[in-house]
NULUM-247472 format. One line per field, with one value per atom (N, C-alpha, C): atom name; residue in one letter; x, y, z. Coordinates in Angstrom, 2 decimals, decimal comma, always signed. Layout:
N
a = CA	...
r = A	...
u = X	...
v = Y	...
w = Z	...
END
This chain:
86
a = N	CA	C	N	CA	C	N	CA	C	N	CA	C	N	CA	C	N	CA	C	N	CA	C	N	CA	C	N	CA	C	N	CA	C	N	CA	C	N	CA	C	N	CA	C	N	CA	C	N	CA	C	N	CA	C	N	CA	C	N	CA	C	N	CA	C	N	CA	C	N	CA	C	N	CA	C	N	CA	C	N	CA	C	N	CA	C	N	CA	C	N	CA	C	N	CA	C	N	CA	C	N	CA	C	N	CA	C	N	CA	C	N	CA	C	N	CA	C	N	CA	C	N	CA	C	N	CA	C	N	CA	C	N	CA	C	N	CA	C	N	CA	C	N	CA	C	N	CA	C	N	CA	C	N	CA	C	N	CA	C	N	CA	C	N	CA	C	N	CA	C	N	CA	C	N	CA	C	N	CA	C	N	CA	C	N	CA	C	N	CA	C	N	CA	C	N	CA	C	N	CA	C	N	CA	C	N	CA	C	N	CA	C	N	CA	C	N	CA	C	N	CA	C	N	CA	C	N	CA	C	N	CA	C	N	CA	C	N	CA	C	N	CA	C	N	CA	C	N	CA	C	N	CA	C	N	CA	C	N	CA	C	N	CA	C	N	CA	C	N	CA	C	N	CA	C	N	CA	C	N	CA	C	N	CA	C	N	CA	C	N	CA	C	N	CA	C	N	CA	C
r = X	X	X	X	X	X	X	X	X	X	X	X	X	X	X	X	X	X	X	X	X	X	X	X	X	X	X	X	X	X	X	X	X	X	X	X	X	X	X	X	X	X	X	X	X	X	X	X	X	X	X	X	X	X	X	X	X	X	X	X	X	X	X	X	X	X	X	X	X	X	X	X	X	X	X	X	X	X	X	X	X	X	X	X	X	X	X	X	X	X	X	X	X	X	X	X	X	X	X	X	X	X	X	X	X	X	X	X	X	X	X	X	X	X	X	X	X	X	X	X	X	X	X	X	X	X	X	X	X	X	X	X	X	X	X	X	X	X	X	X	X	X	X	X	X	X	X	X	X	X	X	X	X	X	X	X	X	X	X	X	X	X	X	X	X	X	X	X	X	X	X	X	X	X	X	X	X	X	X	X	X	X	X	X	X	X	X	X	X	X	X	X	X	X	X	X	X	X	X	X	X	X	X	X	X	X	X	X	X	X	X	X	X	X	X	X	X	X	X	X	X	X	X	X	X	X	X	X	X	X	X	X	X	X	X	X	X	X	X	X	X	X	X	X	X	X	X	X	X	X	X	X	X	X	X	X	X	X
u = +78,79	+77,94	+76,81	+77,20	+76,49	+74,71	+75,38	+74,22	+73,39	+74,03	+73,78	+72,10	+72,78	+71,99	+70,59	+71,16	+70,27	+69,32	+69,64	+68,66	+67,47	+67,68	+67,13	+65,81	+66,35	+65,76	+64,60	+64,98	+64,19	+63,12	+63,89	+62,67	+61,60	+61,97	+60,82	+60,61	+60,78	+59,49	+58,65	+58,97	+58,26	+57,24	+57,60	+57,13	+55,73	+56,17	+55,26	+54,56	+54,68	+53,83	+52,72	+52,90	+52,01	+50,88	+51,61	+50,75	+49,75	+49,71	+49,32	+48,04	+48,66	+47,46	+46,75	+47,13	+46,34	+45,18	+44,68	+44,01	+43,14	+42,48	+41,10	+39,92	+39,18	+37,94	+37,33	+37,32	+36,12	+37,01	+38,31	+39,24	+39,23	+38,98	+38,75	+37,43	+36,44	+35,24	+35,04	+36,44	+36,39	+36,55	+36,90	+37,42	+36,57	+34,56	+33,64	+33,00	+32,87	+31,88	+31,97	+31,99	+32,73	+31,34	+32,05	+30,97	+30,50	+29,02	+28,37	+27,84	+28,02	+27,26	+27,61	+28,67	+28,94	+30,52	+31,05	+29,90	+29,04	+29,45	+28,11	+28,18	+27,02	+26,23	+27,42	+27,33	+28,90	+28,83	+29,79	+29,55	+28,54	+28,01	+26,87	+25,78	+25,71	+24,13	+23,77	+24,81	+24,35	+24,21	+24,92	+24,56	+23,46	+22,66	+21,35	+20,15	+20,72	+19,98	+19,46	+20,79	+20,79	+21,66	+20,51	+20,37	+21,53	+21,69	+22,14	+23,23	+24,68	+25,50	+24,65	+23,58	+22,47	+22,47	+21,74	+21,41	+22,15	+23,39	+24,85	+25,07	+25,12	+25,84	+24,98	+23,34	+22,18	+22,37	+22,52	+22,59	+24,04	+24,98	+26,12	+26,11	+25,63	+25,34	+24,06	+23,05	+21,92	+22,66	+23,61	+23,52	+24,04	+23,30	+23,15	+24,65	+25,42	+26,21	+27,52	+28,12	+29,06	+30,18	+30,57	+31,68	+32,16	+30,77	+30,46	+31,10	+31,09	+31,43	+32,59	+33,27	+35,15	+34,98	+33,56	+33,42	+32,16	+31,77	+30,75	+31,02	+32,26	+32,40	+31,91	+31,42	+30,98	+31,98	+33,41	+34,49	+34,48	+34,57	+34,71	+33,71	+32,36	+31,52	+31,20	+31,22	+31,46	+32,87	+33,52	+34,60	+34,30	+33,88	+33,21	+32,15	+31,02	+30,44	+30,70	+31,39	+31,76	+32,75	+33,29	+33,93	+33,06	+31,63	+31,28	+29,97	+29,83	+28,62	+29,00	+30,09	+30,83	+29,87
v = -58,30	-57,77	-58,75	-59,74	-61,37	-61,11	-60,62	-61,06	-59,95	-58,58	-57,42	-57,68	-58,04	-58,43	-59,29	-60,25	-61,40	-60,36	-59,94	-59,25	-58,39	-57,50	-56,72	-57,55	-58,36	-59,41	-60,08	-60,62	-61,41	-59,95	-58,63	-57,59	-57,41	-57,43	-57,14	-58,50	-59,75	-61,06	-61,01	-60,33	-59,95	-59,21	-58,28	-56,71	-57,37	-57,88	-58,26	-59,41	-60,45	-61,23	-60,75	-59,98	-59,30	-57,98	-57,69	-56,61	-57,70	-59,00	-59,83	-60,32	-60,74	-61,28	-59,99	-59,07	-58,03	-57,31	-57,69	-57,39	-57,19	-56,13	-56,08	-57,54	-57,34	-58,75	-58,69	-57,47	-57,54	-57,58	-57,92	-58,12	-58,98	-59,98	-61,88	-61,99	-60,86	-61,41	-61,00	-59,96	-58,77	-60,02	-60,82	-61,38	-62,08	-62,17	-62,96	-61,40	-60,94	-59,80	-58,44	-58,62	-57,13	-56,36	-55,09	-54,13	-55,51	-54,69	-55,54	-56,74	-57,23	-58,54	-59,77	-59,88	-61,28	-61,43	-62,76	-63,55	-63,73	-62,86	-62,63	-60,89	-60,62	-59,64	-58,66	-57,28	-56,66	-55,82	-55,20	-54,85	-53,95	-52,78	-51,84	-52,28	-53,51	-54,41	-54,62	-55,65	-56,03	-55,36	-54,24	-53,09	-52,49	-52,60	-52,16	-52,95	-54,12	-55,27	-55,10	-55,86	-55,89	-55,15	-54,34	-52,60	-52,82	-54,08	-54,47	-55,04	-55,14	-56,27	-57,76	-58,12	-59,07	-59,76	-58,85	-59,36	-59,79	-59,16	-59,87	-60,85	-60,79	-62,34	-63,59	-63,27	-63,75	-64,67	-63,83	-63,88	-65,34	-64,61	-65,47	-67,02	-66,61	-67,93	-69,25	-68,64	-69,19	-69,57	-68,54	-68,75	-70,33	-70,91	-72,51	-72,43	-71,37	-71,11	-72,20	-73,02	-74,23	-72,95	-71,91	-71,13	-70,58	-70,21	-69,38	-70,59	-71,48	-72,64	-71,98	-72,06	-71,82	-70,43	-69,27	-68,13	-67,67	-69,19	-69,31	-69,11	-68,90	-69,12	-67,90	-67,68	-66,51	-65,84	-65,88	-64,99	-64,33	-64,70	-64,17	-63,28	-63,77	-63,02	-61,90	-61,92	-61,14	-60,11	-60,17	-59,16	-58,84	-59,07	-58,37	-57,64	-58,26	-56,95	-56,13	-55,92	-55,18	-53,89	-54,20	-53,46	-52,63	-53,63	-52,83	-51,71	-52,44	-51,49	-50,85	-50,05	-48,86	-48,29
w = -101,81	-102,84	-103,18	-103,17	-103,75	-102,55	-101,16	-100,17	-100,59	-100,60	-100,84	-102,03	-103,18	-104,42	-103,94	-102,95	-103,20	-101,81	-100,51	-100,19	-100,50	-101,35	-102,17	-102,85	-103,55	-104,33	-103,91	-102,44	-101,47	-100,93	-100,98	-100,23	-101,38	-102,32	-103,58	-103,80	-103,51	-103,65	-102,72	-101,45	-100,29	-100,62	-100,60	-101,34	-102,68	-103,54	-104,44	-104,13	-103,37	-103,00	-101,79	-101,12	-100,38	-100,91	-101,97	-102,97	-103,31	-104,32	-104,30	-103,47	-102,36	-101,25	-100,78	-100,59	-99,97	-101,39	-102,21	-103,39	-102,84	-103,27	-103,15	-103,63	-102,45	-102,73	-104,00	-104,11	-105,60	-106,75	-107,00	-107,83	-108,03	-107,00	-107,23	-108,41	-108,55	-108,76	-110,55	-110,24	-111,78	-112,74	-112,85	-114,25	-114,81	-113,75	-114,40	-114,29	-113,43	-113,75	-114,00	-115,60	-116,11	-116,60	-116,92	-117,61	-119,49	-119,48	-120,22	-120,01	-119,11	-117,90	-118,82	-119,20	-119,57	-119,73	-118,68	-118,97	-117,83	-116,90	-115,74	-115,48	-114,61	-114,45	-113,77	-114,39	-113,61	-112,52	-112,21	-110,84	-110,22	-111,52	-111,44	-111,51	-112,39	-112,75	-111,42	-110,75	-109,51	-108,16	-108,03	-107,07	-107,22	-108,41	-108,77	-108,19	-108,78	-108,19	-106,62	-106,01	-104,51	-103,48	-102,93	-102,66	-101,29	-100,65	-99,62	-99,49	-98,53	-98,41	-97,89	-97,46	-96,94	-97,89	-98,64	-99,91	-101,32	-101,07	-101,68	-101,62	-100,13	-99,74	-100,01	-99,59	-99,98	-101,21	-102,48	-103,74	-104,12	-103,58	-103,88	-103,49	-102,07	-101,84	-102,15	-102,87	-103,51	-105,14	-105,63	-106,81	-107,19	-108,37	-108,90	-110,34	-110,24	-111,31	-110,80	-111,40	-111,06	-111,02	-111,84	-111,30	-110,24	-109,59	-108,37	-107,18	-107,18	-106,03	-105,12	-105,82	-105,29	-104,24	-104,68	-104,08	-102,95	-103,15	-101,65	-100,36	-100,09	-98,68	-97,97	-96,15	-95,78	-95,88	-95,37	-95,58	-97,20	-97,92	-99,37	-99,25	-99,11	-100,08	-98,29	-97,01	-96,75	-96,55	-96,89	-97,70	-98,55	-99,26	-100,54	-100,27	-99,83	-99,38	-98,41	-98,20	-97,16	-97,85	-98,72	-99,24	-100,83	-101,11	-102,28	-101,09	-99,98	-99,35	-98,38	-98,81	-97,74	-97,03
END
């Protein structure tokens, strides 16, 4: 019963740590850029903005914001656009 329990257990840390990593890209980005653009510009402002995934990535990677650092990389910010410019 004991293994029984503890299997189960181990399938849903599985199970939930992979829900986890598999998040959507632009979920990484939701918690600075919400509706009302602060404390940065949100996800409609900036689809307005820049008409392009080019110009996304463009953007992210020019931007001088010390938060933005951690989300420079080409992988990030192309997954991200890639997924907001279906």
């Amino acid at each position: 019963m004991k293994k029984m329990v503890t299997m189960v257990l181990a399938l849903c840390l599985v199970i939930a740590f992979a829900s986890v990593v598999m998040a959507a890209e632009w979920d990484k980005c939701a918690a600075c850029h919400k509706a009302g653009d602060k404390p940065a510009p949100s996800k409609e402002t900036m689809m307005k903005k820049l008409k392009t995934a080019d110009a996304f990535i463009k953007a992210g990677k020019t931007n001088k914001n010390p938060m933005m650092n951690a989300f420079k990389s080409d992988a990030m910010l192309s997954a991200t656009a890639k997924e907001l410019y279906k």
